[in-house]
Backbone as CSV, one residue per row, in Angstrom:
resi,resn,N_x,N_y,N_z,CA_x,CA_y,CA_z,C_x,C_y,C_z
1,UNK,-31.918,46.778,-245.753,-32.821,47.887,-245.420,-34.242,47.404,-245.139
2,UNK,-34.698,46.223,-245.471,-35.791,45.717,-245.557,-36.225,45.173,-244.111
3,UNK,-35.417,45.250,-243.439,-35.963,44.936,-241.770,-36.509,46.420,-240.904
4,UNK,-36.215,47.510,-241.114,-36.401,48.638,-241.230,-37.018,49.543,-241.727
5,UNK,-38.226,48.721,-243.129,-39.064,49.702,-243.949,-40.176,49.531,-242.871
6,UNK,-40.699,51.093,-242.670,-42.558,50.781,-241.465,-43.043,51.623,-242.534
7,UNK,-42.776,52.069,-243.479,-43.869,52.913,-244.369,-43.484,52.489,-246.220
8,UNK,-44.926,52.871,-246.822,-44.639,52.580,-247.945,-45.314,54.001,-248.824
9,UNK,-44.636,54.712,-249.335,-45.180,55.894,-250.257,-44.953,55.920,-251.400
10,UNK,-46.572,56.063,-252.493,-46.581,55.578,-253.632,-47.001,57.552,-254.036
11,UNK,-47.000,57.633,-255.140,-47.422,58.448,-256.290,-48.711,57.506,-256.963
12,UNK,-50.028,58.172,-257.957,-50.372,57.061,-258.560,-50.751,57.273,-259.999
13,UNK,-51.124,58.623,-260.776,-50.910,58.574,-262.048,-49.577,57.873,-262.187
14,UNK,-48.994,57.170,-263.168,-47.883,56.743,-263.807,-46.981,55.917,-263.365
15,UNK,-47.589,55.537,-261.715,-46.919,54.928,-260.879,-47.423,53.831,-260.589
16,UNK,-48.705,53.849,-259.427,-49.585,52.700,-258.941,-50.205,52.142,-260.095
17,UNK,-50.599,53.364,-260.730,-51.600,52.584,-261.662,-51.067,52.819,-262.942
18,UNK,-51.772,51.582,-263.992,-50.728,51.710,-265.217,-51.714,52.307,-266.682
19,UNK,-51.298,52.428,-267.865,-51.524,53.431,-268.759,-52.993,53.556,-268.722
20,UNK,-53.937,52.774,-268.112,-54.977,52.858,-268.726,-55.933,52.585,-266.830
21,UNK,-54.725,53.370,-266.328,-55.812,54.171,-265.164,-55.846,52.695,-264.196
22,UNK,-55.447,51.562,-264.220,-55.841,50.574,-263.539,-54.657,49.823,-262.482
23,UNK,-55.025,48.956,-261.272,-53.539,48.666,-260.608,-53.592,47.375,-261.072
24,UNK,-52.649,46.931,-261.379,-52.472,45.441,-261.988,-52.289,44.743,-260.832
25,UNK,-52.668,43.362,-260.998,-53.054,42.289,-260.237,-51.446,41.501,-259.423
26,UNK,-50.529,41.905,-260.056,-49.461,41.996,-259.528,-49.013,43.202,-258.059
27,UNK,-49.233,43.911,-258.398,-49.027,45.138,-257.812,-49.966,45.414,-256.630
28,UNK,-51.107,45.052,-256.714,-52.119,44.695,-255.563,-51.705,43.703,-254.943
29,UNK,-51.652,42.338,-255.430,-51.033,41.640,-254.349,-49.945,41.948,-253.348
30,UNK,-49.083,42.484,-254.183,-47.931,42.690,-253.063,-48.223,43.708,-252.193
31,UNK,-49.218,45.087,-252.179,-49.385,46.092,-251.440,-50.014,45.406,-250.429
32,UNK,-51.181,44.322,-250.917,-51.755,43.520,-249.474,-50.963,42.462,-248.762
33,UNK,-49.997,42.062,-249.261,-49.234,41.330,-248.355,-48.250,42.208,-247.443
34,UNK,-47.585,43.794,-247.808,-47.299,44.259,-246.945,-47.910,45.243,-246.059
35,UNK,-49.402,45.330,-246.267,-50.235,45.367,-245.520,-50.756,44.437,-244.466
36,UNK,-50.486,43.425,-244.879,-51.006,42.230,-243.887,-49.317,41.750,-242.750
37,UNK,-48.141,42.702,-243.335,-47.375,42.478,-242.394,-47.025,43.745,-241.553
38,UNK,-48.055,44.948,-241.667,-48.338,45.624,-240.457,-47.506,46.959,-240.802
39,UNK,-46.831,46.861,-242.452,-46.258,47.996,-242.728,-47.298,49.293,-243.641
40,UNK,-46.919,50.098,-243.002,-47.927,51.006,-243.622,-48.040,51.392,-245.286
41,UNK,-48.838,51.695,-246.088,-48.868,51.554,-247.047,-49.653,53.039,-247.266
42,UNK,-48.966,54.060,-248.114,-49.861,55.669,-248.153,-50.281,56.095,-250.077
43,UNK,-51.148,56.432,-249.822,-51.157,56.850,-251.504,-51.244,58.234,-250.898
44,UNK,-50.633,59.155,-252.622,-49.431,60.143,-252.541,-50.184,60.601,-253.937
45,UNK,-51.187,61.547,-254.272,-51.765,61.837,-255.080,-51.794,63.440,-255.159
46,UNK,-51.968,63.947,-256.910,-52.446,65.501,-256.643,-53.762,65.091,-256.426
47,UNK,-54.829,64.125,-256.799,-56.149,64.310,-257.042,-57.007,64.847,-255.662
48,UNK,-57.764,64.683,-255.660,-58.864,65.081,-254.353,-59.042,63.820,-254.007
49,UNK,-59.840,63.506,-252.989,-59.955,62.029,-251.977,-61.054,61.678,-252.745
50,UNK,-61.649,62.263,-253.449,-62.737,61.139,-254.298,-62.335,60.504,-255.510
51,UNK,-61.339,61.267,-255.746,-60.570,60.418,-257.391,-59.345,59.718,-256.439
52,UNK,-59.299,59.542,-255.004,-58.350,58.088,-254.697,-59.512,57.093,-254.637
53,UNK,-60.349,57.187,-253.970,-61.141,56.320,-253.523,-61.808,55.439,-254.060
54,UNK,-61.947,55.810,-255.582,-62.375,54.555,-256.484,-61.558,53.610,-256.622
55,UNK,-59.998,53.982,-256.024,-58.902,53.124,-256.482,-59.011,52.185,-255.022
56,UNK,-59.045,52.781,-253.787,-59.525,51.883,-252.743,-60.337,51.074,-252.531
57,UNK,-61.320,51.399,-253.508,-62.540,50.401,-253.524,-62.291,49.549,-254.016
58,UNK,-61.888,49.757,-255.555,-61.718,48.380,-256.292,-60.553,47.472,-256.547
59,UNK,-59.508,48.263,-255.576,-58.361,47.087,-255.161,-58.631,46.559,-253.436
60,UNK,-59.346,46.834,-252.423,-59.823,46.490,-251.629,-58.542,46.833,-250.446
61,UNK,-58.475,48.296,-250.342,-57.375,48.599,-249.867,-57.488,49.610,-248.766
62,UNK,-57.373,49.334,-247.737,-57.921,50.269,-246.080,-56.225,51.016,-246.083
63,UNK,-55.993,51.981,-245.945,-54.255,52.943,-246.069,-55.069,54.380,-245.758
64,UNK,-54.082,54.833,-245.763,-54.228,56.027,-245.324,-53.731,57.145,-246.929
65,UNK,-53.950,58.338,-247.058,-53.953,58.722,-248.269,-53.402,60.511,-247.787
66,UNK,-52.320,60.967,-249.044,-52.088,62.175,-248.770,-52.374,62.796,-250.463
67,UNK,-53.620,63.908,-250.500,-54.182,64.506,-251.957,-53.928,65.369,-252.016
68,UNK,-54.166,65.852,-253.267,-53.629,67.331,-253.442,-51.988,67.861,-252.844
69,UNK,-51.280,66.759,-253.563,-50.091,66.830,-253.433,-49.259,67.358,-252.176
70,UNK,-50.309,66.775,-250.975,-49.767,67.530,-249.733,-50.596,68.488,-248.873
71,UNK,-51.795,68.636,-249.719,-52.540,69.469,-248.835,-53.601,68.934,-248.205
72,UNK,-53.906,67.820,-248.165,-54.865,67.121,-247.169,-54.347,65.884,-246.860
73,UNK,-54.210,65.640,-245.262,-53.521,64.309,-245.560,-54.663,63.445,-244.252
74,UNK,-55.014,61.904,-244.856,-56.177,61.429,-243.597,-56.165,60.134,-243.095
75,UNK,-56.206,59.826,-242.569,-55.608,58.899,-241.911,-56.517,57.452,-243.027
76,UNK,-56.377,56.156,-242.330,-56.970,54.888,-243.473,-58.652,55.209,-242.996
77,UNK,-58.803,55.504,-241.929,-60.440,55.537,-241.236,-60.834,57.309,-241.912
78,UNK,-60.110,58.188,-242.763,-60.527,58.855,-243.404,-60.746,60.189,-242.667
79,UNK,-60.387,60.296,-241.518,-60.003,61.263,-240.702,-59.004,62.310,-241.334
80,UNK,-59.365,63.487,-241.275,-58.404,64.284,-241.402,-57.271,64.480,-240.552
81,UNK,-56.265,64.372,-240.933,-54.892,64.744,-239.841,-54.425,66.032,-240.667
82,UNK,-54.765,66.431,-241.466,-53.762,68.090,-242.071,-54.493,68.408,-242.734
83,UNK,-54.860,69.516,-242.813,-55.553,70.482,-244.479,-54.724,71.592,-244.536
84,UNK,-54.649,72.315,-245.429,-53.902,73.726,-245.633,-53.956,74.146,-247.373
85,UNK,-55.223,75.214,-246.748,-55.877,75.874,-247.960,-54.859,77.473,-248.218
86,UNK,-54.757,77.888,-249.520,-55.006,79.624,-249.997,-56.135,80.031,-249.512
87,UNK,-56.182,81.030,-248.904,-57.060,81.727,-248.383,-58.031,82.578,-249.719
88,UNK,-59.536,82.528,-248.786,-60.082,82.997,-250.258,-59.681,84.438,-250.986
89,UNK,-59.167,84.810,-250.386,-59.084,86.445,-251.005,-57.803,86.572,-252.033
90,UNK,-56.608,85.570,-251.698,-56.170,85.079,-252.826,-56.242,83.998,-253.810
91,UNK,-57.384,83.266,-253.620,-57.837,82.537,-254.527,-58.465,83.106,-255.627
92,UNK,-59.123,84.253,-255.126,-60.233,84.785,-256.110,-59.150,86.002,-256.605
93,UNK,-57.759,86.449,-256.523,-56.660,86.982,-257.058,-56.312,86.080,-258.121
94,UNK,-55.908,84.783,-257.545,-55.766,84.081,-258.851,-55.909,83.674,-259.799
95,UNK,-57.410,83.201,-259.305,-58.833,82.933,-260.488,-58.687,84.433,-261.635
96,UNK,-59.025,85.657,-260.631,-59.174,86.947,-261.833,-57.973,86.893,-262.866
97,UNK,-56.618,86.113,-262.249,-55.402,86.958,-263.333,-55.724,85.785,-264.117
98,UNK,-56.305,83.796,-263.950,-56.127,83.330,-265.143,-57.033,83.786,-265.935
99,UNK,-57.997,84.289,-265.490,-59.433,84.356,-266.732,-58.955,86.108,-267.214
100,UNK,-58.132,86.756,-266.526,-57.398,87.972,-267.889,-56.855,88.120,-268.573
101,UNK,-55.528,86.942,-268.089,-54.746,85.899,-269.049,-55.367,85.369,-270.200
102,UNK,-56.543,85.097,-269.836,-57.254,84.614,-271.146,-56.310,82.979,-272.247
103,UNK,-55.773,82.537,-271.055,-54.744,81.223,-271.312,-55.302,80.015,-271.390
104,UNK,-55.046,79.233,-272.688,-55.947,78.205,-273.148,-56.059,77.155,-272.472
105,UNK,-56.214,76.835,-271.037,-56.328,76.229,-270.179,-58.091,75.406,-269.652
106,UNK,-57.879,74.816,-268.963,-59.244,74.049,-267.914,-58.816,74.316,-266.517
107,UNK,-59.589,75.164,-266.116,-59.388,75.562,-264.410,-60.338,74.585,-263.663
108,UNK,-59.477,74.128,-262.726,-60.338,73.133,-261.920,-60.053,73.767,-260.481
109,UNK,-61.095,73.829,-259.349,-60.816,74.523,-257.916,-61.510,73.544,-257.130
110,UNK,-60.335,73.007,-256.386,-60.744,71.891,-255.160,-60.260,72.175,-253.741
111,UNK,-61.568,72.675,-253.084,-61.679,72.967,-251.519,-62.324,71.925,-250.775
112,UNK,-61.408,71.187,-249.812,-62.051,69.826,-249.180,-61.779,68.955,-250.214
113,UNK,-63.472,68.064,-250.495,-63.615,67.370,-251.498,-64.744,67.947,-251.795
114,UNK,-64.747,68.879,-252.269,-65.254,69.616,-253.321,-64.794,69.984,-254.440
115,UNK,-65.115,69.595,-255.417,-64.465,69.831,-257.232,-65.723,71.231,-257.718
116,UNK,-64.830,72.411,-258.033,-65.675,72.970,-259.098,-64.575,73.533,-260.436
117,UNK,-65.256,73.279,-261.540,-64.883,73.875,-262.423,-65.630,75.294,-263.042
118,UNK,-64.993,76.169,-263.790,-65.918,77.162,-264.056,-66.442,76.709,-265.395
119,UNK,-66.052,75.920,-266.720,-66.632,75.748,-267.593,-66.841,74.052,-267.761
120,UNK,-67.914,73.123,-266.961,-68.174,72.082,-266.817,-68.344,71.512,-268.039
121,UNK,-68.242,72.174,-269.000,-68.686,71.523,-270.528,-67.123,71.268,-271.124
122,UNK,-66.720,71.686,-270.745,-64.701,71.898,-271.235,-64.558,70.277,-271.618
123,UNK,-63.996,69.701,-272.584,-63.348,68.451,-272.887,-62.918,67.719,-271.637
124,UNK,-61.478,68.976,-271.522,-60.398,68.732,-270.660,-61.040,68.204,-269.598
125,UNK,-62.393,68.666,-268.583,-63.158,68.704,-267.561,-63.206,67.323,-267.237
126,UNK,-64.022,66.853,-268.591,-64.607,65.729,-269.038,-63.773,64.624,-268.830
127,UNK,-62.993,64.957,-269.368,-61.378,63.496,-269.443,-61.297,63.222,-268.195
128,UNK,-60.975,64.391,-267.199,-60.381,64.335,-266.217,-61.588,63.469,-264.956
129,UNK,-62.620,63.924,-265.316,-63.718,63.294,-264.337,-63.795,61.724,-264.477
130,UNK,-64.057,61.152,-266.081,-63.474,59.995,-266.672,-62.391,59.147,-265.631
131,UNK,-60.982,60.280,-266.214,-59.284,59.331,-265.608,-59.723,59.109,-263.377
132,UNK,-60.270,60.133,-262.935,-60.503,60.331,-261.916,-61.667,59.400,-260.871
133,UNK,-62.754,59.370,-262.081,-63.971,58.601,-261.576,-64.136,59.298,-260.659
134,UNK,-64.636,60.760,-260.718,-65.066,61.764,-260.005,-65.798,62.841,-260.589
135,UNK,-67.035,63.879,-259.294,-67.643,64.573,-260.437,-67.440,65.751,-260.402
136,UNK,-66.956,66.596,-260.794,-67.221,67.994,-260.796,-68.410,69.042,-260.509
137,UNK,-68.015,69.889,-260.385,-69.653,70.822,-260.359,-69.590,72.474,-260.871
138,UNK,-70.429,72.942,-261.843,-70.255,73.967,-262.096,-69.906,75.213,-261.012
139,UNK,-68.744,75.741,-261.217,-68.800,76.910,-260.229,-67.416,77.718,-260.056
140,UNK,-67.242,78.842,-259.239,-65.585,79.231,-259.331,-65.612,79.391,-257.472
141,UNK,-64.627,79.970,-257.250,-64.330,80.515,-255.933,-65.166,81.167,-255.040
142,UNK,-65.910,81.787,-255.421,-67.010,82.768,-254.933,-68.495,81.712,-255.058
143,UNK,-68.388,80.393,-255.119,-69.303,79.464,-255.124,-69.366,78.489,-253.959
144,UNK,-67.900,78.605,-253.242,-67.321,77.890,-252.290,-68.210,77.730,-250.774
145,UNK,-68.411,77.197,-250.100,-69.116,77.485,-248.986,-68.331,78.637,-248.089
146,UNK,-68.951,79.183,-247.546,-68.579,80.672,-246.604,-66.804,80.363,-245.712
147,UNK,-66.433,81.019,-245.840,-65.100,80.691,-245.266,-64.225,79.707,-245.659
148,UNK,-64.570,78.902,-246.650,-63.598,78.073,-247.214,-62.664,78.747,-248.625
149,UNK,-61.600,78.080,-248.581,-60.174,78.509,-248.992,-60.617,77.408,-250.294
150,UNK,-58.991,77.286,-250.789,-58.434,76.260,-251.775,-57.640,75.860,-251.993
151,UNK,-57.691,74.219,-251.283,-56.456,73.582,-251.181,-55.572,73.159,-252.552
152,UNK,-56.323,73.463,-253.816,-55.531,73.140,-255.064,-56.192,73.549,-256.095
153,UNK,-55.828,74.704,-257.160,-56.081,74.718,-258.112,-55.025,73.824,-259.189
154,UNK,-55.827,73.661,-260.241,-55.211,72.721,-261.281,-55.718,73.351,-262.469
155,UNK,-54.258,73.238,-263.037,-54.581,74.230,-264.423,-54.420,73.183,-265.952
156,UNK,-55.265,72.712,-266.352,-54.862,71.650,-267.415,-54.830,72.614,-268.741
157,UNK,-53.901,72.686,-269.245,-53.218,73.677,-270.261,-53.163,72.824,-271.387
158,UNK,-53.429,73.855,-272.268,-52.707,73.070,-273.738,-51.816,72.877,-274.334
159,UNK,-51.195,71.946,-274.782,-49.755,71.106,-275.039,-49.438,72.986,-275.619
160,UNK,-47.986,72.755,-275.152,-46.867,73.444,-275.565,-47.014,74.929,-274.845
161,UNK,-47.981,74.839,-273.827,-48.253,76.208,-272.894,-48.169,76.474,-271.678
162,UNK,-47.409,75.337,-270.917,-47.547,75.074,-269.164,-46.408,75.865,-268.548
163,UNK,-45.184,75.975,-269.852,-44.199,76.795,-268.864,-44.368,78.190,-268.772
164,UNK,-44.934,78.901,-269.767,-45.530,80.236,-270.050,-46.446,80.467,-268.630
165,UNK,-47.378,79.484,-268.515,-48.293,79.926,-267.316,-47.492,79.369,-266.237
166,UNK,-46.949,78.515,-266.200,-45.831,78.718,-264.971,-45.408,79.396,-264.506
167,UNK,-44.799,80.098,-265.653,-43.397,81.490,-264.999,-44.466,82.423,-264.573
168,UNK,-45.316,82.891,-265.358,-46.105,84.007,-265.115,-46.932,83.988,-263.419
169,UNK,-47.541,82.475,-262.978,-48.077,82.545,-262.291,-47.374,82.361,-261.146
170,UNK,-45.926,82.196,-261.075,-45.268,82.051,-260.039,-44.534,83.692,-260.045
171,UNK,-44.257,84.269,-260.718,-43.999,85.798,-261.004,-45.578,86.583,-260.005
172,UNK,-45.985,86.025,-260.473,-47.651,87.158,-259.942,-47.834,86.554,-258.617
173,UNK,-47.484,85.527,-258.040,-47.644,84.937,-257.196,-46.654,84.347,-256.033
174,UNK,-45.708,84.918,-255.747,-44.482,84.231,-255.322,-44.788,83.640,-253.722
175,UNK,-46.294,83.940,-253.253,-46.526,83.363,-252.263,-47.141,81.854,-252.026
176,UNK,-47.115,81.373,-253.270,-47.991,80.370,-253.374,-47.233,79.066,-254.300
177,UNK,-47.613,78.040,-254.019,-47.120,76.668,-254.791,-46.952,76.742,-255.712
178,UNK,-45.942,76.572,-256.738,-46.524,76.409,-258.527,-45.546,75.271,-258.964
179,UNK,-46.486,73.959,-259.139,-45.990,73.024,-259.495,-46.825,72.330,-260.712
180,UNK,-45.401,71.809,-261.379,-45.996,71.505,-263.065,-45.565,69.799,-262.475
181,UNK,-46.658,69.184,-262.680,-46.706,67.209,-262.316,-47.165,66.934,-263.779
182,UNK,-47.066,67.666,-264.756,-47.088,66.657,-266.204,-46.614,67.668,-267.163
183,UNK,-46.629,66.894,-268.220,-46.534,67.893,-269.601,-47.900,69.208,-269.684
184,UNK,-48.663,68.835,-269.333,-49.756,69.700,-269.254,-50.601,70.300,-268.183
185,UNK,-50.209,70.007,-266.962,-50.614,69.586,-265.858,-49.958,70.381,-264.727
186,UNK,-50.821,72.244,-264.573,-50.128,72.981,-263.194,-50.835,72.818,-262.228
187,UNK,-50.318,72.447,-260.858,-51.161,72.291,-259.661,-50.905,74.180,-259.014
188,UNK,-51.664,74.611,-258.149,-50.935,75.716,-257.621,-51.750,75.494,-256.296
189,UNK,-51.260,75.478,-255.274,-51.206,75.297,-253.532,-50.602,76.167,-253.127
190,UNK,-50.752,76.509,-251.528,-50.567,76.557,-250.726,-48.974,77.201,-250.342
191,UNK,-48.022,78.043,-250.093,-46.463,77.706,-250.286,-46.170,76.944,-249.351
192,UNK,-45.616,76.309,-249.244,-44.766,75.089,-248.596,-45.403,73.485,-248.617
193,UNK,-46.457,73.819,-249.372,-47.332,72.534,-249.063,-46.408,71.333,-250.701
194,UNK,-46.128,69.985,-250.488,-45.324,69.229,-251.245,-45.566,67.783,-250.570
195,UNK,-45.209,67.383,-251.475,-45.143,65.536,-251.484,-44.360,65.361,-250.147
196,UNK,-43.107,65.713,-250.222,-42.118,65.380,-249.618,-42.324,66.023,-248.270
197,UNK,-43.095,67.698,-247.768,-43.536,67.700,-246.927,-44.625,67.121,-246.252
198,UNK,-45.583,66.422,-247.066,-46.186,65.671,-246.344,-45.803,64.138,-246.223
199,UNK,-44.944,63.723,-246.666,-44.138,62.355,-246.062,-43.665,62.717,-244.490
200,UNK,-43.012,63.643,-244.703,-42.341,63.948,-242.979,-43.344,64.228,-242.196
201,UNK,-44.811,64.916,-242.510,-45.742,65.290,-241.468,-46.189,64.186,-241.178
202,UNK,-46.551,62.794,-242.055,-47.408,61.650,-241.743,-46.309,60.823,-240.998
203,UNK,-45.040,60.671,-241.504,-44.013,59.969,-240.685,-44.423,60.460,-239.029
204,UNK,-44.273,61.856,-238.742,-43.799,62.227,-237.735,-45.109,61.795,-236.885
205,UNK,-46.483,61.841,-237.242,-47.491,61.127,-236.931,-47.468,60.226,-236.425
206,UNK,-47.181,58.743,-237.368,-46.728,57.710,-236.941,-45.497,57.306,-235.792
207,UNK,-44.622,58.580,-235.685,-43.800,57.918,-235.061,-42.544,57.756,-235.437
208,UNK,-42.344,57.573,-236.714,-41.458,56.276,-237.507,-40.248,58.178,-238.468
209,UNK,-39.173,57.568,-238.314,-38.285,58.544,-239.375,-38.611,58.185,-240.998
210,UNK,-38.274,59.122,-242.004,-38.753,59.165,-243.344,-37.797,58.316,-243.849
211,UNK,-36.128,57.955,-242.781,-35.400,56.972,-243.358,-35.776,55.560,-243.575
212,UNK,-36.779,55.210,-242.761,-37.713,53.846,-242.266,-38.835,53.832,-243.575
213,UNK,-38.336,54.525,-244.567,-39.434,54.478,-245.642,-39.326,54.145,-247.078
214,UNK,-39.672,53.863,-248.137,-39.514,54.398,-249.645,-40.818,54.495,-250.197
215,UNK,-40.163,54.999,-251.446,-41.409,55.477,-252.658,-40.809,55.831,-253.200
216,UNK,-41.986,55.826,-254.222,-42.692,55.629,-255.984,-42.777,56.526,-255.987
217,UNK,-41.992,56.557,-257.113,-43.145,58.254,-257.892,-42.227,58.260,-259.975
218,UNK,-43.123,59.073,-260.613,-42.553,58.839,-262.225,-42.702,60.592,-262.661
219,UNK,-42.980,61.415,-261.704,-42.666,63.080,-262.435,-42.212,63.747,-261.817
220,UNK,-41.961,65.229,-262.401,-41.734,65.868,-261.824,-41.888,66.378,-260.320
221,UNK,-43.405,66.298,-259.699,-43.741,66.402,-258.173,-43.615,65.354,-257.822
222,UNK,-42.816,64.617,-258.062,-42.447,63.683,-256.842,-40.983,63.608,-256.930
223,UNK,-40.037,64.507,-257.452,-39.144,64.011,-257.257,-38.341,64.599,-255.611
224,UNK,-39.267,65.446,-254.847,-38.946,65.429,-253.783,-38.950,64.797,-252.902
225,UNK,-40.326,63.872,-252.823,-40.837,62.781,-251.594,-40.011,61.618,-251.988
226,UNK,-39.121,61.128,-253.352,-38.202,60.140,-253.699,-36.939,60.783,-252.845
227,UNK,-36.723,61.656,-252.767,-35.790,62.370,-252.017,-35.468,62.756,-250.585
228,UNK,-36.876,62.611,-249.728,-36.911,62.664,-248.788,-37.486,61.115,-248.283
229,UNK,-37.673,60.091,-249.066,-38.053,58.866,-248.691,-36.278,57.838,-248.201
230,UNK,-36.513,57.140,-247.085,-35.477,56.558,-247.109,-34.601,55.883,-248.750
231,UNK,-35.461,55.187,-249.327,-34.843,54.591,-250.857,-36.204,55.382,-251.840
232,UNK,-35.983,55.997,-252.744,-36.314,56.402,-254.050,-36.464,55.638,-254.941
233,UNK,-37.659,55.127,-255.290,-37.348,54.523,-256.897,-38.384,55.164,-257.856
234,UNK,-37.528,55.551,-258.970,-38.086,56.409,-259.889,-38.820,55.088,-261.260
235,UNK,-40.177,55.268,-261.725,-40.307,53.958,-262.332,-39.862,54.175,-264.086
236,UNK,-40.005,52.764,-264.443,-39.086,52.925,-265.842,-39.935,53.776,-266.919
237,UNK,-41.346,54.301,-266.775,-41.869,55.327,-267.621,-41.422,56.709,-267.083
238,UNK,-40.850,56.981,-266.373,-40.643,58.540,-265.960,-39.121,59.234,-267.046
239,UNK,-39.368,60.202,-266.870,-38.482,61.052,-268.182,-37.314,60.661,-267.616
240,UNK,-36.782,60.851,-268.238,-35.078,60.199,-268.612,-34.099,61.228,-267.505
241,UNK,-34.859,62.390,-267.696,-33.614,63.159,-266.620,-34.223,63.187,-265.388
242,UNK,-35.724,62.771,-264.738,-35.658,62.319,-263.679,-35.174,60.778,-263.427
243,UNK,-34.922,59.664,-264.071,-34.194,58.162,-263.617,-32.763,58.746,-263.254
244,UNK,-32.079,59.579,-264.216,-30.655,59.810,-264.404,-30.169,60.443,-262.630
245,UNK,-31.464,61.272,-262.069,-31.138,61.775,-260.466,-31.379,60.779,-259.760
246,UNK,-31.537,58.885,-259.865,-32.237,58.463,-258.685,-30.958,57.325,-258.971
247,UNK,-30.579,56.651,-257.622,-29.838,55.515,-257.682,-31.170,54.244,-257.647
248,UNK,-31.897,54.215,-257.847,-32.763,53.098,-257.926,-34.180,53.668,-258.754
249,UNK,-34.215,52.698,-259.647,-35.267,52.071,-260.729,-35.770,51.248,-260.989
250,UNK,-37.145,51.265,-261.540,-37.636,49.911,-261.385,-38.486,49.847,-262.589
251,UNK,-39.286,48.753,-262.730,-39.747,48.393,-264.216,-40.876,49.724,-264.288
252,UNK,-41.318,49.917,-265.777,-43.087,50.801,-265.300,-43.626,50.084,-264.919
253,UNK,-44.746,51.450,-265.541,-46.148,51.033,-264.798,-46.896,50.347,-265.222
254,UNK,-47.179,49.559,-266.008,-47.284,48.520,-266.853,-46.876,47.388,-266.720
255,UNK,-45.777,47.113,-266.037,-45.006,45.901,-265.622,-44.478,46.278,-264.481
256,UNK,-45.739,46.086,-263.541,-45.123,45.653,-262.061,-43.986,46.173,-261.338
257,UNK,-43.780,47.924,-261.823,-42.447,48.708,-261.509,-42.431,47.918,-259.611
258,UNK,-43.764,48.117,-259.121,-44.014,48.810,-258.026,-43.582,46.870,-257.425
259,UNK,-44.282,46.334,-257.731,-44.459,45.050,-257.120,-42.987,44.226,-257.333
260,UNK,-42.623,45.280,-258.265,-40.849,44.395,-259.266,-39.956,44.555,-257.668
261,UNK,-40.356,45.790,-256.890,-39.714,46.519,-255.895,-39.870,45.588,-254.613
262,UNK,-41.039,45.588,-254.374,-41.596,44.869,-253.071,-41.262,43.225,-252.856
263,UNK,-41.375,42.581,-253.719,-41.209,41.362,-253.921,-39.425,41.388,-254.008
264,UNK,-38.329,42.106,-253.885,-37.260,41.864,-253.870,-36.481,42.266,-252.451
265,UNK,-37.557,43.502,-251.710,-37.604,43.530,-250.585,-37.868,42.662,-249.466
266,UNK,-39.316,41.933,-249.493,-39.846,41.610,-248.705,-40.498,39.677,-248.913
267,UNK,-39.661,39.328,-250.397,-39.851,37.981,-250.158,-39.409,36.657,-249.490
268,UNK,-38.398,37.156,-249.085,-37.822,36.573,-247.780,-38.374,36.533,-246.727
269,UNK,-39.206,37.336,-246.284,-39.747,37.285,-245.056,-41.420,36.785,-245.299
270,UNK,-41.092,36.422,-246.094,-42.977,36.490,-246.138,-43.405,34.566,-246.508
């Protein structure tokens, strides 16, 4: 299959990068050597393009990037090729039912690359700006510049409360995304907007079929773009009943899942 890969699609909480937010020196090498053999290489993130970009900087890495789990996708020169926001009039529907809900959550609202939170003092806020190396800014929906939407709210919930606001917000909402990417961790987009749909939109870009491809990914939102990627590999930190759906695995994230992959692919030719 390895004469045939033209794309490479990663996930990067739990995937690219390992427990403590960083890409190991293993794992960089090999992304630049199949960069330097002309195969494309995409990061596959919920975050916004400013919490990838610290990771571009300091692994020294020109790719192209798809955030917000599908809703902005831009080329390596940082061009937009896709956006697809909630429109504001149901954003500010959504915003009203979590804050009536009154649900022990951290609301985060990212239009463009714009981050606002409504309570900037929140812990949760805090961590996340930290894991992200990004800044937030006080504000809600109705703070947004004139005519702009929201390509992703993110609901960081407190342990043992994500499926409760799940059901509910996909019940109140059946027009819109509701995806849980951690134990604590609801994204809500766009409907149709996904990992796996934006693999096929950037493929079809390029040119190249999604069979001509693989990827990474270790949760729940990715187990579609493993699914729609030519080979899937699920890495060895991801929950047990997502490895059990994938015919291919690879070490974590911690040990070179990603590079364990590439280097068995592509050391022959190199």
């Amino acid at each position: 299959m390895e004469q045939n890969i033209k794309a490479v699609f990663t996930d990067v909480d739990g995937t690219l990068l390992n427990s403590v937010h960083r890409m190991t020196p293993g794992t960089r090498d090999w992304i630049h050597r199949i960069l330097q053999r002309g195969i494309h290489f995409v990061i596959v993130s919920a975050r916004s393009p400013s919490g990838i970009y610290p990771i571009m900087r300091r692994n020294d890495l020109h790719c192209a990037l798809i955030s917000y789990s599908g809703a902005m996708i831009m080329d390596e020169d940082r061009n937009i090729l896709y956006s697809r926001q909630i429109d504001r009039q149901t954003a500010l529907r959504i915003e009203e039912f979590i804050r009536e809900k009154g649900y022990d959550l951290s609301l985060c609202i990212y239009s463009g690359d714009d981050w606002l939170a409504p309570d900037k003092t929140d812990p949760r806020v805090i961590n996340e700006e930290r894991i992200v190396e990004a800044q937030s800014r006080e504000g809600t929906v109705a703070d947004l510049a004139p005519g702009e939407g929201v390509n992703k709210f993110l609901c960081i919930c407190a342990p043992g409360t994500i499926l409760e606001v799940e059901r509910e917000m996909k019940e109140a909402f059946p027009d819109v995304a509701v995806v849980k990417s951690s134990d604590i961790l609801l994204e809500i987009m766009a409907k149709g907007i996904s990992k796996a749909e934006a693999v096929e939109r950037f493929c079809a870009h390029l040119g190249i079929l999604p069979s001509e491809t693989i990827a990474f990914g270790d949760n729940y939102n990715d187990v579609e773009m493993l699914q729609t990627a030519g080979r899937g590999y699920v890495m060895g930190n991801a929950p047990e009943e997502i490895q059990q759906m994938f015919a291919f695995t690879t070490a974590d994230n911690d040990h070179d899942g990603i590079a364990e992959v590439l280097e068995q692919l592509f050391a022959g030719d190199m």
